[in-house]
N, C-alpha and C positions, 0 to 999 in steps of 0.2 A: 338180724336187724332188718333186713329186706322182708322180711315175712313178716315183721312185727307192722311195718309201713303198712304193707297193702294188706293186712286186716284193719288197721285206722282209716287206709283210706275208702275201705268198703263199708266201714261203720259210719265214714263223716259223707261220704257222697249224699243221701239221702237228705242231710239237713241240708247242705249247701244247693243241691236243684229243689228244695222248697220255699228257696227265698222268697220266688215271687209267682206269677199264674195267678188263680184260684186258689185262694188260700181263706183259713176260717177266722182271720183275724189280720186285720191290715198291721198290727203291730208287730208281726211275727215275721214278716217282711222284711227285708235292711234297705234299710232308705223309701220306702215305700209310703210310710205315717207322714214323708217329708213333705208331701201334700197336703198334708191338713193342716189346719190352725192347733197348735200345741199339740198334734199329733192324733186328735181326736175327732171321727168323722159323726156323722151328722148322724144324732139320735133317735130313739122314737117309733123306728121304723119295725114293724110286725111283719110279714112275708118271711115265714121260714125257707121258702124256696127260692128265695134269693140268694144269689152267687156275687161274692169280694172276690173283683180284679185287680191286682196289681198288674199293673198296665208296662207291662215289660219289652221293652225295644233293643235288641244291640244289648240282651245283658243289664241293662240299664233300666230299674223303675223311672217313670215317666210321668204314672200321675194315676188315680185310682179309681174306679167304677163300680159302682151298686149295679149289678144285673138281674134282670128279670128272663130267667130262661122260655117261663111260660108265655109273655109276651113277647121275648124275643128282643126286647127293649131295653138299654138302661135307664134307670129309677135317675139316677144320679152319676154324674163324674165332677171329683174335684181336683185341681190343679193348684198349682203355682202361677201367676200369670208373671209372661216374661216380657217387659219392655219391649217392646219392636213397632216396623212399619206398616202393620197391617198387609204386608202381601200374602198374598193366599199362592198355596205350593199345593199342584193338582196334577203331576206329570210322577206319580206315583200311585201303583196298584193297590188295590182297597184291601184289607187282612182280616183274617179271624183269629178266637183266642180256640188253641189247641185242647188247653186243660176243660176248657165248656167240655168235650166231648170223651177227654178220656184224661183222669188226674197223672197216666203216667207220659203224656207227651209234653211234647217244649210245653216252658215255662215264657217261651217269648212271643208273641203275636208272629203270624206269620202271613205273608200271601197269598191268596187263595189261589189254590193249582189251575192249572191254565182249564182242565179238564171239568166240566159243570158236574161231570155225572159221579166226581169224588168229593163233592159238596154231600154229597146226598148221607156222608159218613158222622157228619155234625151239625148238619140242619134242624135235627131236633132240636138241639141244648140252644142255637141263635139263628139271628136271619143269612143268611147266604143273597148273593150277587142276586140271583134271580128274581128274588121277592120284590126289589125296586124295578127290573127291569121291565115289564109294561105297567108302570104307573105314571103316567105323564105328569098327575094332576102333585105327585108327592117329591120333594127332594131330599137328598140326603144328608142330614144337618149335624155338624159337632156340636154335643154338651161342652167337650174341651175344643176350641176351636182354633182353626191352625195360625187364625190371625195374632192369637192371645200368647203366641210363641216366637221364639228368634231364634235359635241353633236348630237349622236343618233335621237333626235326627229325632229333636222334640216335637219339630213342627209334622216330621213322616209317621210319627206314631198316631197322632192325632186320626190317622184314617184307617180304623180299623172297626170294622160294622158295631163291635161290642162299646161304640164311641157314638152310635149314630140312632137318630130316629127320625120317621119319618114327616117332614114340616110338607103343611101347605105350599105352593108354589108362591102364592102371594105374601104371603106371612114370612116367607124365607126369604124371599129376596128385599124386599119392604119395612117391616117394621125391627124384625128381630136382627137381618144385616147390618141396619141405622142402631140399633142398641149396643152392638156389639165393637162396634167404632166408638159410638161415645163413651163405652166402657173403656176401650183401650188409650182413647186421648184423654181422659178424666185420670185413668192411675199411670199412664206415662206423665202428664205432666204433677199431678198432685201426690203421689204415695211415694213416702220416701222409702220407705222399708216394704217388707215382702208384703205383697199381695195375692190372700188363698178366695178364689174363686170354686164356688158348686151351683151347679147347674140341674135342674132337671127337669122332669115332668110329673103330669097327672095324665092319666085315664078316663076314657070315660064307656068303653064296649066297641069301640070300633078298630077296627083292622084293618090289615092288607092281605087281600085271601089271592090265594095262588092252586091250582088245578082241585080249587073248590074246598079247601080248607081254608083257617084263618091262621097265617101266618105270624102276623107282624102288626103290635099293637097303632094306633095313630093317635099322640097325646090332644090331649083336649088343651090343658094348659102348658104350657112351655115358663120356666121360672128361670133367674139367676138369683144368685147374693157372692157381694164383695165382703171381703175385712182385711183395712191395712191398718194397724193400731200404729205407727209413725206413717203420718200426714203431714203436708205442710199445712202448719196453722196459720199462716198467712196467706193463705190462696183467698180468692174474693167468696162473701160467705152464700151466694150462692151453688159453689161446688163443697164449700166447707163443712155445710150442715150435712152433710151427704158422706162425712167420713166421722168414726172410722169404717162404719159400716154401713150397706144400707143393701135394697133387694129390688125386684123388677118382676110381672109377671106380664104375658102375652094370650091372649087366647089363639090359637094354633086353625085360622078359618080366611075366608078369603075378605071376609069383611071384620068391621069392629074389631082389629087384631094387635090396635098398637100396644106397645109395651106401657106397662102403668109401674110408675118408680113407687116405692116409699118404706118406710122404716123395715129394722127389720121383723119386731114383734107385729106390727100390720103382717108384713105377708105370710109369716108361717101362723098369725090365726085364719088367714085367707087359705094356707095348703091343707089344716087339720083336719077340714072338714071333706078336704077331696085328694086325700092318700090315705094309705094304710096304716096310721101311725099311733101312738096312744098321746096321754094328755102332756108328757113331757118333751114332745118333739121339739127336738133342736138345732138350727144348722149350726153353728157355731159354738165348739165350747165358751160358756161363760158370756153369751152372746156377744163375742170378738171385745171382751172389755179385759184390757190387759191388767197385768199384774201393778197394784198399786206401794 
């Protein structure tokens, strides 16, 4: 009977450390889809060499990311956004995803080694500590932001480089800061039911080059879109026209950079023309229009 065990358990191992990491389908994941809206992430998108993170913390899916290995950058990350007070939690070390670099390690984000020169093992597949560290003019910015969170271990995963791209100084602290408050006081006080947030960017050829290569893409535009299909319908119909869904995009410079709101067929005819995507791109299944 003992022998019967541990050949089951040598045959079930494999599925069970696949749950999450780098995997080729965010449905294949447990609990993982639980980020997107009806379990369905944003369509469209062409880049075969793009990498699905299930953004794995403590064993725990957290929230999912499109990566671009060649840029270095993610495309996308979407979440759950969780009620809270907007504090930001920065007295935790910044992580990478293991599987970028090798499909048989952890499955969970981990800390980068204290040691720079054992970066040099997965710097390929993402950006590593150093690529930020002499760019004064760039900061480190969440697609999933740690503001848009409230239990400590969702808000610690949040900082993990496969989560981050490089903003403006001015843009980061300035317009997309201010966006990202009004986003949180806007479905704290009006979304009654869950709210799935996606985040991402566009390209446009620029970089962060480090000992004369180009490491680490630097978006041109910066986007969000919300969908909470239960809304209060009695909120004043100036935030009301705005549910159940709507989008935002920013140009990512030190000028002309504030955030421009509006529906959400405006902004992904605003992203088609400047992503990788074909004529069916879509963030949201069913464009967040619930089941009637």
């Amino acid at each position: 009977m003992a022998s019967r065990l541990a050949v089951w358990l040598l045959w079930a191992l494999p599925w069970c450390c696949a749950q999450a990491g780098v995997v080729s389908d965010f449905n294949q994941a447990e609990r993982c889809k639980d980020s997107l809206y009806k379990g369905t992430p944003p369509r469209g998108y062409f880049g075969g060499s793009y990498k699905k993170i299930c953004q794995r913390y403590e064993d725990k899916p957290r929230y999912v990311t499109l990566y671009d290995p060649r840029r270095r950058i993610p495309v996308y990350s979407a979440y759950v956004f969780k009620k809270s007070d907007g504090e930001k939690k920065v007295d935790f070390p910044w992580m990478f995803e293991p599987q970028l670099a090798s499909e048989k390690s952890s499955s969970n984000m981990e800390p980068f080694p204290q040691s720079s020169s054992m970066h040099m093992n997965f710097e390929e597949t993402q950006a590593v500590l150093d690529d930020y560290s002499d760019v004064v003019q760039y900061e480190r910015a969440q697609l999933n932001p740690d503001e848009h969170q409230a239990d400590p271990p969702d808000k610690v995963s949040t900082y993990t480089l496969t989560n981050v791209v490089p903003h403006i100084r001015e843009f980061n602290t300035g317009p997309w800061s201010r966006h990202l408050d009004l986003l949180r006081k806007r479905l704290n006080n009006f979304c009654r039911g869950t709210a799935y947030v996606v985040s991402g960017v566009t390209t446009s050829g620029h970089t962060i080059r480090r000992n004369n290569q180009e490491r680490v893409a630097v978006p041109e535009y910066v986007w969000s879109a919300y969908c909470c299909p239960d809304f209060d319908q009695n909120a004043p119909f100036f935030e009301r026209y705005k549910f159940p869904v709507f989008g935002a995009y920013g140009l990512n410079d030190r000028v002309n950079n504030h955030m421009v709101e509006m529906p959400l067929k405006n902004l992904e005819k605003f992203l088609k023309s400047r992503l990788e995507v074909d004529k069916n791109f879509q963030i949201f299944y069913n464009d967040c229009v619930g089941d009637s």
